[in-house]
N, CA, C and O atoms as a Tripos MOL2 file, in Angstrom:
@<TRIPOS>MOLECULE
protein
  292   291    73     0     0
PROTEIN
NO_CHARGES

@<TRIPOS>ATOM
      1 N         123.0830   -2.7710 -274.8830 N.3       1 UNK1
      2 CA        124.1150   -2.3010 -273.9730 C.3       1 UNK1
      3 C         124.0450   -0.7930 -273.7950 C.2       1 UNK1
      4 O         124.4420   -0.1430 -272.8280 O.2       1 UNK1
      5 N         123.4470   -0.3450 -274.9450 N.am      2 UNK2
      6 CA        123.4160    1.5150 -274.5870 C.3       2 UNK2
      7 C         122.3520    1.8800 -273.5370 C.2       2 UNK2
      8 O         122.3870    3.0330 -273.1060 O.2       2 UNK2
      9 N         121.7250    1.3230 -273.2270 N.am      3 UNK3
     10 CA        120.9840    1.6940 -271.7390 C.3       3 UNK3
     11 C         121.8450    1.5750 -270.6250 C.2       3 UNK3
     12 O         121.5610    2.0210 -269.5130 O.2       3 UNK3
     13 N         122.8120    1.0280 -270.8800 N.am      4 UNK4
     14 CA        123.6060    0.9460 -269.2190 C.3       4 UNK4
     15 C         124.2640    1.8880 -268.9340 C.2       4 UNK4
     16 O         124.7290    1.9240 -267.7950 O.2       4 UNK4
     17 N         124.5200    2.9180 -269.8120 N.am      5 UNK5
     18 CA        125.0990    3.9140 -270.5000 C.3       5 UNK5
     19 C         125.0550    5.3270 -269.1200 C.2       5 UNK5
     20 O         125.8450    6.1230 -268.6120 O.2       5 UNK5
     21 N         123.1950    4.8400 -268.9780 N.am      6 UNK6
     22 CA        122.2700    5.9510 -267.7770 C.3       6 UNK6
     23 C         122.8860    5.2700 -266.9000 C.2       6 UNK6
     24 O         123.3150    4.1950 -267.3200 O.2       6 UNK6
     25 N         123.1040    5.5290 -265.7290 N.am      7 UNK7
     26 CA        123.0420    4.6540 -264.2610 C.3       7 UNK7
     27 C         121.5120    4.3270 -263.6460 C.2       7 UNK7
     28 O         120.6460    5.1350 -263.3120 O.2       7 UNK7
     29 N         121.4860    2.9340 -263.6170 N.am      8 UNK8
     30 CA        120.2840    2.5350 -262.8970 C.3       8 UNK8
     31 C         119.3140    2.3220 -264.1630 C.2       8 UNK8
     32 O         118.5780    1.3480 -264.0070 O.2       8 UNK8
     33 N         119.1760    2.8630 -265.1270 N.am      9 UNK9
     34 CA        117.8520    2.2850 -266.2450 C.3       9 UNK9
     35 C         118.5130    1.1750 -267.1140 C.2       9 UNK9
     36 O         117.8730    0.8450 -268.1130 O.2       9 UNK9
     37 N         119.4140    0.7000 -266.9370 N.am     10 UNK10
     38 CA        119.7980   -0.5150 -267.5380 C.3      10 UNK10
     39 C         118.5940   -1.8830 -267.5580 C.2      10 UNK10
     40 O         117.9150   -2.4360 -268.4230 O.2      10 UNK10
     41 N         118.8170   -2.0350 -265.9640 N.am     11 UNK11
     42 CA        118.0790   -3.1900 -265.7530 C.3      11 UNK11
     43 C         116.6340   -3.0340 -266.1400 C.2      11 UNK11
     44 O         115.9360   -3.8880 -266.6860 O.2      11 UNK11
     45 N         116.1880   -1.4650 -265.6740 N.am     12 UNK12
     46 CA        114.7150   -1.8290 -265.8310 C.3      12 UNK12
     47 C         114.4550   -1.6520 -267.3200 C.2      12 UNK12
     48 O         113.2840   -1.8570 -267.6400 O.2      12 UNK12
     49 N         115.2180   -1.3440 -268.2150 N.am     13 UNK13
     50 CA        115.1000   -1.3260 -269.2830 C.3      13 UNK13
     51 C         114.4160   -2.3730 -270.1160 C.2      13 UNK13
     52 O         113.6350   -2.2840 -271.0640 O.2      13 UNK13
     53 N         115.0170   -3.5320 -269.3900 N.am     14 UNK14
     54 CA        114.7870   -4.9540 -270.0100 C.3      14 UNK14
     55 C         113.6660   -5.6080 -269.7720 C.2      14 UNK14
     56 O         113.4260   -6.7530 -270.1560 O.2      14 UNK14
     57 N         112.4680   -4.4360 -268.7090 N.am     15 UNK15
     58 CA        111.3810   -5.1040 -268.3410 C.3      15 UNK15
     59 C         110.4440   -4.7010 -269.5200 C.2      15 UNK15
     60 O         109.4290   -5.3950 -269.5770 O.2      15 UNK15
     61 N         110.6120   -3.2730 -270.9290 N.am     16 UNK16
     62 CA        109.8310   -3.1770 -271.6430 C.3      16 UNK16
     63 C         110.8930   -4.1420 -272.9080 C.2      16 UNK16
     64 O         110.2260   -5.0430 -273.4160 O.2      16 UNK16
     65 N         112.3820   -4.0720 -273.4510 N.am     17 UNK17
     66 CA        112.9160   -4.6710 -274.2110 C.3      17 UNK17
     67 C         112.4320   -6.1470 -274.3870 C.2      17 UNK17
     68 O         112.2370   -6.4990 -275.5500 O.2      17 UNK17
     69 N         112.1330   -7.3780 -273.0450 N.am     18 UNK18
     70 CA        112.1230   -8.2460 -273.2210 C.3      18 UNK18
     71 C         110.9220   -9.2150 -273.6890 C.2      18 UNK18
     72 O         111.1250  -10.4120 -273.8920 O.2      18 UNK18
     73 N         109.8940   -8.7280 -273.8160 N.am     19 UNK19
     74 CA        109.0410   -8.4720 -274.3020 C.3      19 UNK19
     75 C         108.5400   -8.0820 -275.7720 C.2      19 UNK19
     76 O         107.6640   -8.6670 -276.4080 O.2      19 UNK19
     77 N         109.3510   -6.8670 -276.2110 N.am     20 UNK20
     78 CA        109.5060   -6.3260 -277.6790 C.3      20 UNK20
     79 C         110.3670   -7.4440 -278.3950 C.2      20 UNK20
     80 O         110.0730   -7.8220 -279.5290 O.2      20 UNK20
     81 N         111.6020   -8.0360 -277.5890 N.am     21 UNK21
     82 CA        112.3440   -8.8750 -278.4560 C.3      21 UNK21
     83 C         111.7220  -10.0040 -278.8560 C.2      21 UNK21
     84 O         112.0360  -10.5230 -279.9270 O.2      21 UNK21
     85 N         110.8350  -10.4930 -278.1140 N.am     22 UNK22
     86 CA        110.6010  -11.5360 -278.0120 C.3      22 UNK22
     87 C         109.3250  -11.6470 -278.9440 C.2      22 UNK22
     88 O         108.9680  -12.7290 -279.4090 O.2      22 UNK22
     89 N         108.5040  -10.1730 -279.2450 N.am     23 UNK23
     90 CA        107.6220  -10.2350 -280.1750 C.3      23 UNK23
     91 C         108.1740  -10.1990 -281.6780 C.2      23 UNK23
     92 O         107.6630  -10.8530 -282.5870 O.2      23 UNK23
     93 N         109.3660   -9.2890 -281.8400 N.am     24 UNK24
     94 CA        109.9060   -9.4300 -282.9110 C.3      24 UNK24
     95 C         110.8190  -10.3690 -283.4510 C.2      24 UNK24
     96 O         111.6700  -10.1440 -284.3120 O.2      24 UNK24
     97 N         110.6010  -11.3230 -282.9400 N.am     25 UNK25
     98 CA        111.7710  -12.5170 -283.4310 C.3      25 UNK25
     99 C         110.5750  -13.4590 -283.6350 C.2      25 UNK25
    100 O         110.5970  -14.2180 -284.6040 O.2      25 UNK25
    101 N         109.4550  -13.4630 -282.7260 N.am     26 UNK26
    102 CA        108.3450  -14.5450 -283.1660 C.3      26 UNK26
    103 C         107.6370  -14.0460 -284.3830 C.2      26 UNK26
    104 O         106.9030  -14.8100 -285.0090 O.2      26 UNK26
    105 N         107.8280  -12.7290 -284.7770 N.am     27 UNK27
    106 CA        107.2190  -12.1730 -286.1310 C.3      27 UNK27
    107 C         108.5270  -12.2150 -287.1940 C.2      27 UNK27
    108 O         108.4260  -12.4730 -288.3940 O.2      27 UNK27
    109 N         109.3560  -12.0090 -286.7210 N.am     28 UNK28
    110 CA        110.8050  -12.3510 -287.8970 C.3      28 UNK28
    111 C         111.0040  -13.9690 -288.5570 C.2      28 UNK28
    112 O         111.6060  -14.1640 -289.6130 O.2      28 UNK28
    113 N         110.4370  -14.9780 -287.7970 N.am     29 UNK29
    114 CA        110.7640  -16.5300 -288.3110 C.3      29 UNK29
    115 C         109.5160  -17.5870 -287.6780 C.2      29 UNK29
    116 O         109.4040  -18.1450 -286.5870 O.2      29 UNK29
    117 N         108.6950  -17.5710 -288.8530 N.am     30 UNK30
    118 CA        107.7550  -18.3140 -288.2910 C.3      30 UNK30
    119 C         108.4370  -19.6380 -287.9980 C.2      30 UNK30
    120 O         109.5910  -20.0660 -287.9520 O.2      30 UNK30
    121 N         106.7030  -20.2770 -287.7480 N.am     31 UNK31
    122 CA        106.9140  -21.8600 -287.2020 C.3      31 UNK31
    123 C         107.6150  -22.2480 -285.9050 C.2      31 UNK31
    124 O         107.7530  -21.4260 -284.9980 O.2      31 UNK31
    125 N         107.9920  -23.3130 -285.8320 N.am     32 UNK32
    126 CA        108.8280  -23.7860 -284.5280 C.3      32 UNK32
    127 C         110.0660  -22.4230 -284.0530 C.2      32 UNK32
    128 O         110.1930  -21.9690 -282.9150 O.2      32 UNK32
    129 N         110.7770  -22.0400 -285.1660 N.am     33 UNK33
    130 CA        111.8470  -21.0850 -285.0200 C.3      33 UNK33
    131 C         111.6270  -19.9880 -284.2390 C.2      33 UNK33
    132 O         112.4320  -19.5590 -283.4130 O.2      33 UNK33
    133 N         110.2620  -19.3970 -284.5460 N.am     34 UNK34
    134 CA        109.8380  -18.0340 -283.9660 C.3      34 UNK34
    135 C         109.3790  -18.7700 -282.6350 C.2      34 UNK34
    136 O         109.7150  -18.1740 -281.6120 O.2      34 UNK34
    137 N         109.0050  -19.3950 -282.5410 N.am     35 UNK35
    138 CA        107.8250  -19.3900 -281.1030 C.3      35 UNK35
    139 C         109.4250  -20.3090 -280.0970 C.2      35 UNK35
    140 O         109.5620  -19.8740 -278.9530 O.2      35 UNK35
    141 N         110.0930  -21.0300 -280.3730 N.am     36 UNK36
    142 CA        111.0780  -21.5150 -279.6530 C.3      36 UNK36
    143 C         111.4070  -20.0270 -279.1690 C.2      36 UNK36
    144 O         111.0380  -19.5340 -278.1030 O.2      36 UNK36
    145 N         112.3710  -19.2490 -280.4170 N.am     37 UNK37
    146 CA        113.3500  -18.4270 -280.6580 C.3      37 UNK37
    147 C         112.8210  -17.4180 -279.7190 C.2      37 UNK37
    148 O         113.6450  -16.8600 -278.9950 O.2      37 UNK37
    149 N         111.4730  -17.0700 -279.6080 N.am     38 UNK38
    150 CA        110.5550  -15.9110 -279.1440 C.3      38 UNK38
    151 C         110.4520  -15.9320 -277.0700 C.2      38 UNK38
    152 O         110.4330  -15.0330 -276.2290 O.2      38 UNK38
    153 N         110.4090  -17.4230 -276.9960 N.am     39 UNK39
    154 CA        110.6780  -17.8930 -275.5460 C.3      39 UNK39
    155 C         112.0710  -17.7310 -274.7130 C.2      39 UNK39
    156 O         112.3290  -17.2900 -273.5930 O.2      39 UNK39
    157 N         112.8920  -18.3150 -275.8210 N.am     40 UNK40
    158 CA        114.2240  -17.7090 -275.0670 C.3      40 UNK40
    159 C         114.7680  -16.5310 -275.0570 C.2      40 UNK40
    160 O         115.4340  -15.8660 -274.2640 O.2      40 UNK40
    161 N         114.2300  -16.3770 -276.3880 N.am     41 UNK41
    162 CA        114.5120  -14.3980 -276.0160 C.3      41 UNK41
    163 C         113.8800  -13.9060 -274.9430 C.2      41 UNK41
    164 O         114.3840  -12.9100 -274.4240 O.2      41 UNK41
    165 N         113.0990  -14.2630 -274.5730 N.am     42 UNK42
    166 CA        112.3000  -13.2840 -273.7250 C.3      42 UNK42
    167 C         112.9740  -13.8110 -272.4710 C.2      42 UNK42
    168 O         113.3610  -13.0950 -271.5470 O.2      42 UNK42
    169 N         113.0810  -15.1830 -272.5310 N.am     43 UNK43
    170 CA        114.1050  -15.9090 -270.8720 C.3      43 UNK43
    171 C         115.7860  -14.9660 -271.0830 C.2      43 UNK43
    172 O         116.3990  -14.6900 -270.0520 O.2      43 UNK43
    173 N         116.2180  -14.6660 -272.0840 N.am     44 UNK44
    174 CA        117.4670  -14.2900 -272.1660 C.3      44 UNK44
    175 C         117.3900  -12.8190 -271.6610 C.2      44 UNK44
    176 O         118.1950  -12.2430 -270.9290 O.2      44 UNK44
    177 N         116.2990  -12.3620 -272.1870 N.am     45 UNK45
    178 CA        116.2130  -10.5350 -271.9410 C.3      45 UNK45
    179 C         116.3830   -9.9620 -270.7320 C.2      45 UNK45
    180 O         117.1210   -9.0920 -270.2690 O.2      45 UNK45
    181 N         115.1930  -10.9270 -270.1820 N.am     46 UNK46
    182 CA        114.9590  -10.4800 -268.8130 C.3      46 UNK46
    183 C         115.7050  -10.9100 -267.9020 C.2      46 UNK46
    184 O         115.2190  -10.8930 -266.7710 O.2      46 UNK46
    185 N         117.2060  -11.4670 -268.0770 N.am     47 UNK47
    186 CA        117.7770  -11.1890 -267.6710 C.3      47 UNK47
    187 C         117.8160  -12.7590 -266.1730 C.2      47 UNK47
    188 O         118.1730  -12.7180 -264.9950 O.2      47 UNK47
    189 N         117.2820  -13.8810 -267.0140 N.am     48 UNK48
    190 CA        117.0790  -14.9730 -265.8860 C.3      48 UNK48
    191 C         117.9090  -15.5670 -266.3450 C.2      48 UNK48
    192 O         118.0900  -15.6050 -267.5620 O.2      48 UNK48
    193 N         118.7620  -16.3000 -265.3340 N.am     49 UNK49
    194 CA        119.8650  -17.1550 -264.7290 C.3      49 UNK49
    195 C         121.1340  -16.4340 -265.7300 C.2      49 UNK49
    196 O         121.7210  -17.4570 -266.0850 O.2      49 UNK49
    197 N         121.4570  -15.9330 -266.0110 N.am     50 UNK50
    198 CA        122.7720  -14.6250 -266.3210 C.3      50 UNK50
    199 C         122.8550  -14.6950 -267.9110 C.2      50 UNK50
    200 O         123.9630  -14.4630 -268.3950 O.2      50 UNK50
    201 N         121.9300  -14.9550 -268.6720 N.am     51 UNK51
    202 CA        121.9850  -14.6080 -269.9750 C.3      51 UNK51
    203 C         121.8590  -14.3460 -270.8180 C.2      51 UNK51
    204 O         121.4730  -14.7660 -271.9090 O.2      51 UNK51
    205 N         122.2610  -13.4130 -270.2960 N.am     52 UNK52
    206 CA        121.6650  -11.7030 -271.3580 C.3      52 UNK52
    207 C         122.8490  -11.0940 -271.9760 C.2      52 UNK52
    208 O         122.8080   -9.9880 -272.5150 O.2      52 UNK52
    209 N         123.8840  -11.8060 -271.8970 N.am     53 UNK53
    210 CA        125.1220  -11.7140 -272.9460 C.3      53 UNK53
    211 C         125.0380  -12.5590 -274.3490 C.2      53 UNK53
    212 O         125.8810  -12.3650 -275.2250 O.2      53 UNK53
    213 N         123.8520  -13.6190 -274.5340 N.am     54 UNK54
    214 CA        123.6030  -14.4940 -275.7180 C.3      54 UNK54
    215 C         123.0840  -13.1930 -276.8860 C.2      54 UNK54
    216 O         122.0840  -12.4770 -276.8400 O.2      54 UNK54
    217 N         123.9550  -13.2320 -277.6750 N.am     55 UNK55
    218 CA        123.0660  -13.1160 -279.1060 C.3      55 UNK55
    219 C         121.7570  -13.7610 -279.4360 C.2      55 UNK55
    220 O         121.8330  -14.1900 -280.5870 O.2      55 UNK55
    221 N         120.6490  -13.9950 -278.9320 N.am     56 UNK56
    222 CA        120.0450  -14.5510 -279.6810 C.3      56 UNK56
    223 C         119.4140  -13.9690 -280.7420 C.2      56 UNK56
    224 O         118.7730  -14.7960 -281.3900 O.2      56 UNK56
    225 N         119.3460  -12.6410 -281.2400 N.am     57 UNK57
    226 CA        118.7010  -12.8700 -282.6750 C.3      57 UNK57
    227 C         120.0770  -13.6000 -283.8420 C.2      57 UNK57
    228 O         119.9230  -14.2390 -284.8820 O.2      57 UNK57
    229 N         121.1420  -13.2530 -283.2630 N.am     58 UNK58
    230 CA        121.8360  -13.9040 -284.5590 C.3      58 UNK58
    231 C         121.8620  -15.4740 -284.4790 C.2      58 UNK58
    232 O         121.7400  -16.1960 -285.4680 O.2      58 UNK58
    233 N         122.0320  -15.9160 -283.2100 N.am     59 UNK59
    234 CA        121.8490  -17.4050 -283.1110 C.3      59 UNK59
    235 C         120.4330  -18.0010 -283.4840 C.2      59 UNK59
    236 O         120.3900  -19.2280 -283.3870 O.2      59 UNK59
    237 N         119.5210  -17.5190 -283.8000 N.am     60 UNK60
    238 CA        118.1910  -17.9820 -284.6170 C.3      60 UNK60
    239 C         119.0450  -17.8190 -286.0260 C.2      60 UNK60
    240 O         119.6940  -18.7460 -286.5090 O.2      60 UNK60
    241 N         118.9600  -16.6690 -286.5360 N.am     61 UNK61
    242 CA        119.6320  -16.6770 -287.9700 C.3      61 UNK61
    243 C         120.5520  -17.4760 -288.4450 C.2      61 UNK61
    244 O         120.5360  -18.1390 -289.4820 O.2      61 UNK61
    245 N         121.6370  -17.3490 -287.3560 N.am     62 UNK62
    246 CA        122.0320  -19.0120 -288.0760 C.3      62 UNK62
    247 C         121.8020  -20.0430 -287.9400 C.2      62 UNK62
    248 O         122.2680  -20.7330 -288.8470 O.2      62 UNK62
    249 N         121.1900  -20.6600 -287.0930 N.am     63 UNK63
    250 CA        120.5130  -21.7870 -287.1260 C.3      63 UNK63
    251 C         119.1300  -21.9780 -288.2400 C.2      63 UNK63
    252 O         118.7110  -23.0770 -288.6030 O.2      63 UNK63
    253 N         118.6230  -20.7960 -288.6170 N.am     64 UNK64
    254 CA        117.7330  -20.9760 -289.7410 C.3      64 UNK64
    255 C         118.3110  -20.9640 -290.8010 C.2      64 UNK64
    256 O         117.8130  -21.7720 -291.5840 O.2      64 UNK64
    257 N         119.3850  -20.2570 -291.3140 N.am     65 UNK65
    258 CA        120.1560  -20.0830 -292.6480 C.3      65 UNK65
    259 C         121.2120  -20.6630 -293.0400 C.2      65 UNK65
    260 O         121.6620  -20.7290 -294.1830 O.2      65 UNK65
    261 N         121.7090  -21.1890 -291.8540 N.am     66 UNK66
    262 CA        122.8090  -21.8980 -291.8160 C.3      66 UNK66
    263 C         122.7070  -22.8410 -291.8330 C.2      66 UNK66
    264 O         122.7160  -23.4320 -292.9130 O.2      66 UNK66
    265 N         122.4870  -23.7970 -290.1220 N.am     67 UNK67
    266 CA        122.3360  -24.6310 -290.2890 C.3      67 UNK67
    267 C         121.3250  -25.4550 -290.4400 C.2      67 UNK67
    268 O         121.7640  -26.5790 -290.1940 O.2      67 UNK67
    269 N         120.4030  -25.5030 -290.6650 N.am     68 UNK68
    270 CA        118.3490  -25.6940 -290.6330 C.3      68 UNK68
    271 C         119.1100  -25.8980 -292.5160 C.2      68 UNK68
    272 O         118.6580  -26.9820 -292.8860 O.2      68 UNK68
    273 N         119.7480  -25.4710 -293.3570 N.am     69 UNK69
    274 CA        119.7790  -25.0500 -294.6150 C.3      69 UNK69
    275 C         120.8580  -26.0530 -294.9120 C.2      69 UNK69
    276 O         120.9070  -26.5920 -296.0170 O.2      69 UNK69
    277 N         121.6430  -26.2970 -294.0510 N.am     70 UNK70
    278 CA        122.8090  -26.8490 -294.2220 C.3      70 UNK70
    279 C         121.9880  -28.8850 -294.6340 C.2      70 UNK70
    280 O         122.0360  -29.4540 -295.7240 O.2      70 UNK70
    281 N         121.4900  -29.3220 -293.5910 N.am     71 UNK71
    282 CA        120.1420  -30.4090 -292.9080 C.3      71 UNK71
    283 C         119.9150  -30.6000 -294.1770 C.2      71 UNK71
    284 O         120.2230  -31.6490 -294.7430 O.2      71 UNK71
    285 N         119.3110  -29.5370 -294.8010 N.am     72 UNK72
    286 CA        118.2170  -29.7570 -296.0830 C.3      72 UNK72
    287 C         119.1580  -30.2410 -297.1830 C.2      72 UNK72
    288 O         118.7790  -31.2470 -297.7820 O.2      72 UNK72
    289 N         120.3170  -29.6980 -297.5500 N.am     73 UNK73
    290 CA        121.4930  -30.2800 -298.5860 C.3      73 UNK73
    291 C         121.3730  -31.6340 -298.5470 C.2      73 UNK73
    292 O         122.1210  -32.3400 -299.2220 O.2      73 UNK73
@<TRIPOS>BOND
     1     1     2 1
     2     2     3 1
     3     3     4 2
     4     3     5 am
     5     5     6 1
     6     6     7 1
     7     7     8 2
     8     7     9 am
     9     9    10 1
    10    10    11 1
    11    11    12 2
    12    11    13 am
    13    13    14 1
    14    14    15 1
    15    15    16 2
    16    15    17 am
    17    17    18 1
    18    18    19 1
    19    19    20 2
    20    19    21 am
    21    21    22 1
    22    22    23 1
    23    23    24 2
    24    23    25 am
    25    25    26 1
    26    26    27 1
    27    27    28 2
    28    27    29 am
    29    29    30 1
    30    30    31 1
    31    31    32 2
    32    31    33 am
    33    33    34 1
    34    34    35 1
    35    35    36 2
    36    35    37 am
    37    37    38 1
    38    38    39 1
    39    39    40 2
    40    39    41 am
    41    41    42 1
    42    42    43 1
    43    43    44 2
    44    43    45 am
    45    45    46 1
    46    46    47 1
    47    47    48 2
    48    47    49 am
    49    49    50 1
    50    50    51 1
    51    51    52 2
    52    51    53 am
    53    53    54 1
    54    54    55 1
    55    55    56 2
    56    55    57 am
    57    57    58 1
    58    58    59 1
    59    59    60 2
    60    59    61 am
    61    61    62 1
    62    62    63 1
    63    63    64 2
    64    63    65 am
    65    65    66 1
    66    66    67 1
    67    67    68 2
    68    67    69 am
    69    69    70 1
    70    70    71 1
    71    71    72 2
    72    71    73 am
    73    73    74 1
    74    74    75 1
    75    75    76 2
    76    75    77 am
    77    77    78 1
    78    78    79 1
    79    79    80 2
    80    79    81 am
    81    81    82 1
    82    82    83 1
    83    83    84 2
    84    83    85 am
    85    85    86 1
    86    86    87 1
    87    87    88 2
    88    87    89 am
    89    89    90 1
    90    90    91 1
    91    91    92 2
    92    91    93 am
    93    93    94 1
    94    94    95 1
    95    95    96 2
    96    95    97 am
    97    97    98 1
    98    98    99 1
    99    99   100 2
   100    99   101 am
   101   101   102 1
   102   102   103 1
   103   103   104 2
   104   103   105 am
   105   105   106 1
   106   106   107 1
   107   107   108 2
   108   107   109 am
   109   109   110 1
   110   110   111 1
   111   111   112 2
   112   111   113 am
   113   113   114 1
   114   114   115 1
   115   115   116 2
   116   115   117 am
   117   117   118 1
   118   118   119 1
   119   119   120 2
   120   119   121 am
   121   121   122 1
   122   122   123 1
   123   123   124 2
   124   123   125 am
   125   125   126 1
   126   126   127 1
   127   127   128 2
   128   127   129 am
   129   129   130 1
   130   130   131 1
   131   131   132 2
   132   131   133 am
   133   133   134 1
   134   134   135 1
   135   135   136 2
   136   135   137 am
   137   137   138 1
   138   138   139 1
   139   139   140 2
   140   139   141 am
   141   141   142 1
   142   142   143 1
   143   143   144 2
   144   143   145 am
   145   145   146 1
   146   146   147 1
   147   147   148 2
   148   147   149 am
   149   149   150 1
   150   150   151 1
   151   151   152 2
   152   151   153 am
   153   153   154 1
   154   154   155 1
   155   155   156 2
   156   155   157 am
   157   157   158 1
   158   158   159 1
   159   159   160 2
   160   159   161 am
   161   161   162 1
   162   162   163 1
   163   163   164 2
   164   163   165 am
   165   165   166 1
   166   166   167 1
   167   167   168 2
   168   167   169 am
   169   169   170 1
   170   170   171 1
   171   171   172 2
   172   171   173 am
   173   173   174 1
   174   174   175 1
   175   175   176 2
   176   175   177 am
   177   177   178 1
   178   178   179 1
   179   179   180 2
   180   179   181 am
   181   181   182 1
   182   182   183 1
   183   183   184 2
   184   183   185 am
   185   185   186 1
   186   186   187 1
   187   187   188 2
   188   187   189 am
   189   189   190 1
   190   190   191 1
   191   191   192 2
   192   191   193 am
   193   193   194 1
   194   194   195 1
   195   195   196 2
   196   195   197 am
   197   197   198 1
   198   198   199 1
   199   199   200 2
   200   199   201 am
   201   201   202 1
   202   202   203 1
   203   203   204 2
   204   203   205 am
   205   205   206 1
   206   206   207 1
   207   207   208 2
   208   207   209 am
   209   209   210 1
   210   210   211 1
   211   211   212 2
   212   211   213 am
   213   213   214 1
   214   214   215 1
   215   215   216 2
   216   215   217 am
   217   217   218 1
   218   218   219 1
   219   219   220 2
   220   219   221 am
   221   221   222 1
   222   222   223 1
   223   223   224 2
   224   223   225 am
   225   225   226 1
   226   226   227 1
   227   227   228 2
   228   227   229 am
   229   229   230 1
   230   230   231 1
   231   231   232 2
   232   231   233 am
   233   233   234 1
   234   234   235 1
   235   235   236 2
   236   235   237 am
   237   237   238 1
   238   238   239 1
   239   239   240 2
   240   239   241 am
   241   241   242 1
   242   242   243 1
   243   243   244 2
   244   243   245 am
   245   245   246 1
   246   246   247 1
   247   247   248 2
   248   247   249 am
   249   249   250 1
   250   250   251 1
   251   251   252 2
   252   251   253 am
   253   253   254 1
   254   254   255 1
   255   255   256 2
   256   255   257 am
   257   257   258 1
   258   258   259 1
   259   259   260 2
   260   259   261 am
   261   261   262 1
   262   262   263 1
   263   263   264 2
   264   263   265 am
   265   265   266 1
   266   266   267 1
   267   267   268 2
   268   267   269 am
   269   269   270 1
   270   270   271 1
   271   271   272 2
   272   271   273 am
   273   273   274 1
   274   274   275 1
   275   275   276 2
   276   275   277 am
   277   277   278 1
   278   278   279 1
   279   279   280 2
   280   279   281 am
   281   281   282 1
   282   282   283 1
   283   283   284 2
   284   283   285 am
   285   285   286 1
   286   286   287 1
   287   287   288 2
   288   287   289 am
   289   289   290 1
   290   290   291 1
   291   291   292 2
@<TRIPOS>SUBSTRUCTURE
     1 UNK1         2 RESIDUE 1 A UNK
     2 UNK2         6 RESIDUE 1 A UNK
     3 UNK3        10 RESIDUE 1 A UNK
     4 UNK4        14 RESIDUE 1 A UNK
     5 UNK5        18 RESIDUE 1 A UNK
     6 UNK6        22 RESIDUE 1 A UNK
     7 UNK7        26 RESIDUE 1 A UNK
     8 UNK8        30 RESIDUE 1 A UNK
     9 UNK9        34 RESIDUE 1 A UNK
    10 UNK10       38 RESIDUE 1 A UNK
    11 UNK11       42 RESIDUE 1 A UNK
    12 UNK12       46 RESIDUE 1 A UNK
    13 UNK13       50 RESIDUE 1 A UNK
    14 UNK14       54 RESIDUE 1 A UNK
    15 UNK15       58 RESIDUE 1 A UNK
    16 UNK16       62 RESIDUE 1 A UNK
    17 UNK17       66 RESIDUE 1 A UNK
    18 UNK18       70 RESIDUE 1 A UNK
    19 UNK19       74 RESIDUE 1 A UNK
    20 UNK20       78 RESIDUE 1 A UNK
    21 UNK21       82 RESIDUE 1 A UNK
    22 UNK22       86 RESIDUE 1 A UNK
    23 UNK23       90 RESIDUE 1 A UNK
    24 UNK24       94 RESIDUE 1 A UNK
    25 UNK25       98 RESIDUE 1 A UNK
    26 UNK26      102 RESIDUE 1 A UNK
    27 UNK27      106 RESIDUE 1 A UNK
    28 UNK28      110 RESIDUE 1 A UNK
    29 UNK29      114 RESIDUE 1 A UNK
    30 UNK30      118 RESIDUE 1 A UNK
    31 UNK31      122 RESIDUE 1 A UNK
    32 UNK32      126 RESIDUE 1 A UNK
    33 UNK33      130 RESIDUE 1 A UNK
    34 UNK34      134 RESIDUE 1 A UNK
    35 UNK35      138 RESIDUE 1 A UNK
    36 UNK36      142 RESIDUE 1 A UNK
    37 UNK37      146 RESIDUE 1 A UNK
    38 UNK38      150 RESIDUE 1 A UNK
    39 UNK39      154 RESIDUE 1 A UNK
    40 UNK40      158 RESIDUE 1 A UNK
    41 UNK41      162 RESIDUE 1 A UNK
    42 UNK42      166 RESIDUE 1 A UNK
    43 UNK43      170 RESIDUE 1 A UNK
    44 UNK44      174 RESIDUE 1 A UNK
    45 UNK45      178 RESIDUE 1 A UNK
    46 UNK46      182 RESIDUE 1 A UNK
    47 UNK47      186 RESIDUE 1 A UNK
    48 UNK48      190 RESIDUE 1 A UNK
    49 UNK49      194 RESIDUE 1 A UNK
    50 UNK50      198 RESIDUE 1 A UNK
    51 UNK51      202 RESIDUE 1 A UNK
    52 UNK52      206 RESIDUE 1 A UNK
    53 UNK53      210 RESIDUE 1 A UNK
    54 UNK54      214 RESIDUE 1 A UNK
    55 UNK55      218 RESIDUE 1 A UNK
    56 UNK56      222 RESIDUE 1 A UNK
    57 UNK57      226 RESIDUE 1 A UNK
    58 UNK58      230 RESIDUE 1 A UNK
    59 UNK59      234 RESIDUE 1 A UNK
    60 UNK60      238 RESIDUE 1 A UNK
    61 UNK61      242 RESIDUE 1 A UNK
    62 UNK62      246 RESIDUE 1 A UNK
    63 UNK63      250 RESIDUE 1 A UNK
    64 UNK64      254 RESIDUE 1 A UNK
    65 UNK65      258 RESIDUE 1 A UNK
    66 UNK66      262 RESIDUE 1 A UNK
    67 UNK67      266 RESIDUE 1 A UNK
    68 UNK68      270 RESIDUE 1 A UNK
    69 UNK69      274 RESIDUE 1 A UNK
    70 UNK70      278 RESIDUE 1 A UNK
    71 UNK71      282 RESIDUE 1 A UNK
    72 UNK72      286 RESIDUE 1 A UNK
    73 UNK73      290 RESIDUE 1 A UNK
């Protein structure tokens, strides 16, 4: 959100962010988690069909720690 901060570099911001997020979440949780997690980040970043208000790095985390952990009990 602190890029929107400038006027006008918001959006294009998200053309180098969405990309970076999407590499660092596929390097933060391997397996299915990262490479799912790594796709929608990058669909969320850039800002296609309006959602780029999702958390997704915390919604991977909990779905890996939480509930992925919860399954295994």
């Amino acid at each position: 959100m602190l890029s929107f901060v400038i006027p006008f570099i918001g959006e294009f911001s998200d053309i180098i962010w969405a990309p970076l997020s999407a590499f660092l979440i596929y390097k933060m949780y391997k397996g299915m988690e990262g490479k799912l997690g790594s796709v929608i980040t990058f669909i969320e970043e850039a800002g296609i069909f309006g959602t780029d208000f999702l958390p997704t790095f915390t919604l991977t985390w909990i779905y890996k720690y939480v509930i992925k952990k919860s399954k295994k009990n």
